[in-house]
KEFI-305003 format. One line per field, with one value per residue (C-alpha): residue number from 1; y, z, x. Coordinates in nm, 3 decimals, m for minus. Each point is the difference from the previous one (the first is absolute). Layout:
<nodes>
k: (NUM/...)
north: (Y/...)
up: (Z/...)
east: (X/...)
</nodes>
This chain:
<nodes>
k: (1/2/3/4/5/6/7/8/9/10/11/12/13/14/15/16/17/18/19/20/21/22/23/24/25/26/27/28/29/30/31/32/33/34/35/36/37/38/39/40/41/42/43/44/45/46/47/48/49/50/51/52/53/54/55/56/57/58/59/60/61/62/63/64/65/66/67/68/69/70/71/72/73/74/75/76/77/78/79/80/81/82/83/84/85/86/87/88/89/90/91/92/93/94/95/96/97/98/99/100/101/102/103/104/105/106/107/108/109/110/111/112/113/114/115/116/117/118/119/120/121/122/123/124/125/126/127/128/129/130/131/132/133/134/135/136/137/138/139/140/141/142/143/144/145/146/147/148/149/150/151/152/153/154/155/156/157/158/159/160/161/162/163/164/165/166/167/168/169/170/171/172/173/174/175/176/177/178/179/180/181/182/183/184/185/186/187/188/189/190/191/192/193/194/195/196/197/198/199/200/201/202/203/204/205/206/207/208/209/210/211/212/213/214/215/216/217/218/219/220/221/222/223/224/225/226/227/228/229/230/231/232/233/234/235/236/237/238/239/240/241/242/243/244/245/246/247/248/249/250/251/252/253/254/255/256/257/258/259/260/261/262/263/264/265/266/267/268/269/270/271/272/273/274/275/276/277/278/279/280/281/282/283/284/285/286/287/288/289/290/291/292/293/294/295/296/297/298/299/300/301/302/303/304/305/306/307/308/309/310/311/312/313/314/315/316/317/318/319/320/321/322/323/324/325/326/327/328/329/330/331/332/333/334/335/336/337/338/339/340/341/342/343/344/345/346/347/348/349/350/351/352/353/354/355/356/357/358/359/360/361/362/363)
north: (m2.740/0.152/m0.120/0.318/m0.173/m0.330/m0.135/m0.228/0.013/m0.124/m0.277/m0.357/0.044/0.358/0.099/0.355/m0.049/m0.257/m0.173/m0.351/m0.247/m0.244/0.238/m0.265/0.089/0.113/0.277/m0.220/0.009/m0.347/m0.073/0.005/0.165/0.342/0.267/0.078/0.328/0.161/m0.026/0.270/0.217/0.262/m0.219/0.056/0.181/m0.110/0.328/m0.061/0.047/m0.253/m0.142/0.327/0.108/m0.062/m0.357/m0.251/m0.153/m0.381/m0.244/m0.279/m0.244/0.291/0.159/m0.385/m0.061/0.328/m0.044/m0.365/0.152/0.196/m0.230/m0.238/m0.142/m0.134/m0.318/0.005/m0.366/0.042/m0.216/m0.350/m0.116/m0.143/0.224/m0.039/m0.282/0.069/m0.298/0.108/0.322/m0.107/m0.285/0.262/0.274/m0.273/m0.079/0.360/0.079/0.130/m0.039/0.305/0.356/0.016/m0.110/0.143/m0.081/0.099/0.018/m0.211/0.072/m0.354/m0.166/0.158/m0.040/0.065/0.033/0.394/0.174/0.099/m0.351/m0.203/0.227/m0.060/m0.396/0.003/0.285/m0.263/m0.248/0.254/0.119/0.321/0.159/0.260/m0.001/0.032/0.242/0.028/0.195/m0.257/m0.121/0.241/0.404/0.249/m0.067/m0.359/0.071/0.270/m0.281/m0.235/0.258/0.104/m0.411/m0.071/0.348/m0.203/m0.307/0.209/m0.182/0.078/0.157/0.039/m0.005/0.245/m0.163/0.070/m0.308/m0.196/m0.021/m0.260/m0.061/m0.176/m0.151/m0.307/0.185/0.152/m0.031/0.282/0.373/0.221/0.213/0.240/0.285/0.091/m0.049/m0.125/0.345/0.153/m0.316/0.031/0.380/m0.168/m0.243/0.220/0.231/m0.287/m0.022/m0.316/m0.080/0.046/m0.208/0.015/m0.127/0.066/m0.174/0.170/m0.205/0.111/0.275/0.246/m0.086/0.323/0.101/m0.251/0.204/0.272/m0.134/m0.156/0.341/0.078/m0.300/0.115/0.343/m0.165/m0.221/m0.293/m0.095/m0.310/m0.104/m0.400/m0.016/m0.235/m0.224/0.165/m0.240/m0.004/0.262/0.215/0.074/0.075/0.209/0.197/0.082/0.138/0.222/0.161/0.092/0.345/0.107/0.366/m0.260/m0.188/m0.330/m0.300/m0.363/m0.228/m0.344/m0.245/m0.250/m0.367/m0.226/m0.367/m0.291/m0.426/m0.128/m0.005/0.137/0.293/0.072/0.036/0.240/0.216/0.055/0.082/0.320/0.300/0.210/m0.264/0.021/m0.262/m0.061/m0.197/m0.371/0.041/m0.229/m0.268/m0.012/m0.119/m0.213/m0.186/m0.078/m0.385/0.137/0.331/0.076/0.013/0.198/0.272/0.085/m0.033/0.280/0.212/0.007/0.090/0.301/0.120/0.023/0.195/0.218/0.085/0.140/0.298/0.325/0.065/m0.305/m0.082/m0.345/m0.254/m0.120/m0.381/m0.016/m0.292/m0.258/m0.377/m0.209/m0.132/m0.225/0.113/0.245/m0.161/m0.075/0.321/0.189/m0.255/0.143/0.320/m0.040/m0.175/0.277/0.260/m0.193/0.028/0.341/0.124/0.172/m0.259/m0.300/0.249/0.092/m0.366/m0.025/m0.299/m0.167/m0.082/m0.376/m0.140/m0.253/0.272/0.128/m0.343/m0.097/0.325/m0.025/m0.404/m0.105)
up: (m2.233/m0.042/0.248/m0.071/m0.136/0.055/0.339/0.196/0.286/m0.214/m0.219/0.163/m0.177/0.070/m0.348/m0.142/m0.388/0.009/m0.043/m0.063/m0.257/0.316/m0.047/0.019/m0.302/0.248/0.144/0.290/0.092/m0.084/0.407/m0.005/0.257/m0.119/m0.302/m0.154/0.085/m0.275/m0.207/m0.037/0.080/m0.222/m0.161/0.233/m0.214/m0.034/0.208/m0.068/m0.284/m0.310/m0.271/m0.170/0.276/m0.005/0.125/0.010/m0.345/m0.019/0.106/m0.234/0.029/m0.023/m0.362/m0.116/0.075/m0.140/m0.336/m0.046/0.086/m0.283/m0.293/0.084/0.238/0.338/0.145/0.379/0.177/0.378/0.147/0.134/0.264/0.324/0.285/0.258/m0.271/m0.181/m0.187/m0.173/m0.044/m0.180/m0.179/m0.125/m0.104/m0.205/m0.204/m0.096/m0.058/m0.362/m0.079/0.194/0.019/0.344/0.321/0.239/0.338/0.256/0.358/0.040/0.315/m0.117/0.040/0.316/0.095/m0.279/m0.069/m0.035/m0.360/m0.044/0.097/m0.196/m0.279/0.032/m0.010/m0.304/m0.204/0.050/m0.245/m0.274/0.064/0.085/0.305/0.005/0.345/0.238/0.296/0.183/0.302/0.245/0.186/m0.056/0.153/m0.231/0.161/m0.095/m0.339/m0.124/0.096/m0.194/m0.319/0.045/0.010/m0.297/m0.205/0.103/m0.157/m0.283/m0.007/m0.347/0.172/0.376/0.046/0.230/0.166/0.354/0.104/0.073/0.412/0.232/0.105/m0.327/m0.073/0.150/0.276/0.219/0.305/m0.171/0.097/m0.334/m0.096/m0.240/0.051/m0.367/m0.294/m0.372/m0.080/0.253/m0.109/m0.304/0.023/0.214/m0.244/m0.285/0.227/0.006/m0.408/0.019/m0.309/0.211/m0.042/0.171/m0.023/m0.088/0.015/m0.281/0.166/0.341/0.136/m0.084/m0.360/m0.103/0.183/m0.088/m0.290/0.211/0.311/m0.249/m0.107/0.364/0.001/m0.319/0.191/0.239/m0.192/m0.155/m0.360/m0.050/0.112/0.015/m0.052/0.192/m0.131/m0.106/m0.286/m0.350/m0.232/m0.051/0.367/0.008/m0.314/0.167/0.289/m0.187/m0.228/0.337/0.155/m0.017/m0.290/0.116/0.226/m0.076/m0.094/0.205/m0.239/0.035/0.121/m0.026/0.236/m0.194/0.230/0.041/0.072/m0.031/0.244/0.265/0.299/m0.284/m0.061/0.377/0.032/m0.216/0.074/0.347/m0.182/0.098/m0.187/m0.273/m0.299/m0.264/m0.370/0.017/0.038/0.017/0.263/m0.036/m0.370/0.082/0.301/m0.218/m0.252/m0.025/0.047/0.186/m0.008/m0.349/0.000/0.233/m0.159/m0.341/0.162/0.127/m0.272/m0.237/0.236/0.022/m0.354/0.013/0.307/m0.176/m0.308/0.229/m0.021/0.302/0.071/0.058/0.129/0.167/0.367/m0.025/0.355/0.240/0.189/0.085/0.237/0.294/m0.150/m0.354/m0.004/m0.257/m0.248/0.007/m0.073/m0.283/m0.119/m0.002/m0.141/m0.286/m0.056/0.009/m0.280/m0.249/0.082/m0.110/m0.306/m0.237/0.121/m0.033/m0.390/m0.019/0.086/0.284/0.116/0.341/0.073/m0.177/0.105/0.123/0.263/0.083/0.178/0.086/0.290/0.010/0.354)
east: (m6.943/m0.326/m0.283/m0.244/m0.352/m0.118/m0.155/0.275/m0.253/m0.298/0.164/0.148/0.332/0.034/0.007/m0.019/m0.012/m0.266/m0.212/0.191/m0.102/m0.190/m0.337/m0.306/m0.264/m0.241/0.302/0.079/0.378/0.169/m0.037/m0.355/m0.133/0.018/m0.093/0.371/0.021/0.173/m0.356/m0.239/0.337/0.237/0.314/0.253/0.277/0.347/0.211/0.353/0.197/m0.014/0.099/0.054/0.239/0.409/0.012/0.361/0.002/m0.045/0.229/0.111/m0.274/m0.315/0.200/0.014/m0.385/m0.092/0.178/m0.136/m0.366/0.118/0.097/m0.298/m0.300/0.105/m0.090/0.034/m0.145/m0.065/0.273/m0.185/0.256/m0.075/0.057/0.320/0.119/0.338/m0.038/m0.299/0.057/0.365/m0.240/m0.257/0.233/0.188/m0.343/m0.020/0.312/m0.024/m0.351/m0.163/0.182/0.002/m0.206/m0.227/0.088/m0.253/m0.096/m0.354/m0.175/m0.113/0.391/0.172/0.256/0.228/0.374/0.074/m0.028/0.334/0.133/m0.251/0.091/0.346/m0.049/m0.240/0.259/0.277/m0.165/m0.067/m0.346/m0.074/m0.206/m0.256/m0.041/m0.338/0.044/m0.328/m0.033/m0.224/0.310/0.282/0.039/0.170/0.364/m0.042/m0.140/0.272/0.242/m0.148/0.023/0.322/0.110/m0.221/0.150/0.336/m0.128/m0.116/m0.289/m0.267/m0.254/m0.162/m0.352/m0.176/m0.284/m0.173/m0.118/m0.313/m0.035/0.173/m0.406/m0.036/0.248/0.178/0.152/m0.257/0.204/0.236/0.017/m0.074/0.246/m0.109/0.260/m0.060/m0.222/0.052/0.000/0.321/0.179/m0.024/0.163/0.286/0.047/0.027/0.275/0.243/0.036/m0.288/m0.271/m0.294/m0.296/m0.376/m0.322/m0.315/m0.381/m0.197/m0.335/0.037/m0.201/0.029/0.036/m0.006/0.267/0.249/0.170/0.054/0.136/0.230/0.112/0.094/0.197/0.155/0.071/0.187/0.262/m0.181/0.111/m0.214/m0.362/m0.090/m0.369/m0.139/m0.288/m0.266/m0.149/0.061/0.242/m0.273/m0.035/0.381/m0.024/m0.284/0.157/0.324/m0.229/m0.163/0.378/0.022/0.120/0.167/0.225/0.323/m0.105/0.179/0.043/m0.235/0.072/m0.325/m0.067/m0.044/m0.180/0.188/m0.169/0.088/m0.216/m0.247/0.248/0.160/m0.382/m0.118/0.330/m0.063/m0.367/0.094/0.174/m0.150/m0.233/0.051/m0.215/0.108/m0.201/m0.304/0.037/0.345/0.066/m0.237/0.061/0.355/m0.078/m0.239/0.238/0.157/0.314/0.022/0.362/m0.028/m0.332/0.136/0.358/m0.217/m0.229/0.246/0.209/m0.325/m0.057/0.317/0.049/m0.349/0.182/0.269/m0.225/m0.134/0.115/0.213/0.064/0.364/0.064/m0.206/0.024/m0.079/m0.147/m0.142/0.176/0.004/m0.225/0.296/0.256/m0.072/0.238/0.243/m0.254/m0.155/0.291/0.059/m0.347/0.074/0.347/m0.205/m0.225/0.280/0.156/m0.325/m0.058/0.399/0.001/0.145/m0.288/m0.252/0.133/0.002/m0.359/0.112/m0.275/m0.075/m0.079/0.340/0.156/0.243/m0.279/m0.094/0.380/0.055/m0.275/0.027/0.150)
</nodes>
């Protein structure tokens, strides 16, 4: 694996294709007490070979996802479920079971400990949904990590998603060691090398914004098929930043992060998010409503639509999570907003708000 041009010694999680998405606006890294140190610096350049060169072809689960990108938008909901709780996770998988094309199943620095990918993966497939699954590299080294893709390209599992990390310092596990073996960017190359739908990220408003596009490139160079965007305010922003990737490059699809919100605890979630940048009044416009359930899959569902209308733009990732013990209800939320954003409701014109919506997030 290539380790020729970043600065392991400079950055906190060792990374040499940075810099991460947890860039402050003022170019402080996300632990705050130092300048991230890929800014002011050359792009580090992706070294190995890439998604031009012979690679194993996909297994089952990556041709499936690919050909259903194909035929029409994807709706991927981050998956809600309590951590280190089989009963919600079966719970939660059963409320999207057919209403969302597949889940996002991550590795929050905010949630530790977790069960592992490939078995939480496993657990969810078995009631019908399927996975994209998060790797991050915060707690795992590369030995641990290509296990963990060779069990989930043995699950065949829809996609994995290539992601470095935010630091055990701010999370809820400061007591942890850091890891950091790899990045997003060397994952996402193993990933790709054992027949996987890669996915990675990218923060179009983090410093360096101008840079985004093209460290997304790299990315590209290395194996990734997909990018989520994470929030970065309304479609236009998204838009934008799709018009400024570079267009001598192959072009990854676009997945657009949808921001999810029901109530106060959902709200103070996702605002924790970092480098989040959502449309103005977004929040409060919701949280003032008389019922705000309603008002947030209503919202969502209205900018998904708008998502989806961008150029690019191949799916949407409907992305937040519940306040503690909400877990059920706000995957009945999201299951809800799945459902009005599937082709037929939205040829139907559905409206949010029906009495539908109402029981689908009722207790």
């Amino acid at each position: 694996m290539p380790s020729n041009s970043g600065d392991r010694d400079g950055c906190p999680k060792l990374m040499e294709y940075g810099p991460c998405g947890g860039v402050g606006a003022d170019g402080s890294c996300e632990l705050g007490d130092r300048r991230c140190v890929f800014l002011g610096r050359e792009l580090p350049r992706w070294a190995g070979g890439g998604n031009s060169s012979p690679a194993p072809s996909r297994h089952p689960g990556a041709a499936a996802t690919i050909g259903l990108i194909a035929r029409k938008p994807m709706v991927v909901a981050d998956f809600p479920a309590a951590a280190m709780s089989l009963e919600s996770l079966t719970a939660c998988a059963a409320e999207l079971a057919g209403r969302v094309d597949a889940v996002l199943v991550g590795d929050s620095g905010s949630a530790r400990v977790q069960f592992p990918p490939s078995f939480r993966a496993e657990r969810i497939q078995r009631e019908g949904v399927a996975v994209w699954a998060g790797l991050n590299c915060r707690d795992r080294n590369r030995v641990a990590l290509e296990g963990e893709l060779a069990a989930l390209a043995a699950l065949e599992v829809a996609g994995v998603h290539c992601v470095t990390g935010d630091h055990p310092a701010v999370g809820h596990r400061p007591d942890t060691a850091a890891v950091f073996d790899l990045d997003s960017t060397r994952l996402a190359a193993l990933a790709r090398l054992q027949g996987h739908l890669v996915s990675v990220a990218e923060s179009p408003a983090g410093p360096p914004v101008s840079e985004r596009p093209a460290r997304l490139a790299e990315k590209v160079r290395a194996g990734a098929d997909m990018c989520f965007v994470n929030h970065c305010g309304p479609p236009s922003a998204v838009a934008e930043f799709i018009a400024r990737y570079p267009a001598d490059e192959s072009a990854p699809g676009f997945i657009a992060c949808l921001p999810v919100v029901i109530d106060v605890g959902s709200a103070t979630l996702l605002a924790s998010f970092t480098s989040l940048v959502l449309p103005a009044g977004f929040l409060d416009e919701i949280l003032r409503a008389s019922d705000p359930a309603a008002a947030g899959i209503a919202a969502a569902v209205a900018m998904g639509r708008a998502m989806l209308a961008v150029p690019g733009v191949r799916g949407v990732n409907l992305s937040g999570g519940p306040q503690p013990g909400g877990e059920l209800l706000f995957a009945r939320a999201l299951a809800e907003i799945g459902r009005l954003l599937s082709p037929e409701e939205a040829a139907g014109d559905s409206q949010p708000g029906s009495s539908s919506t109402s029981h689908a997030v009722s207790g």
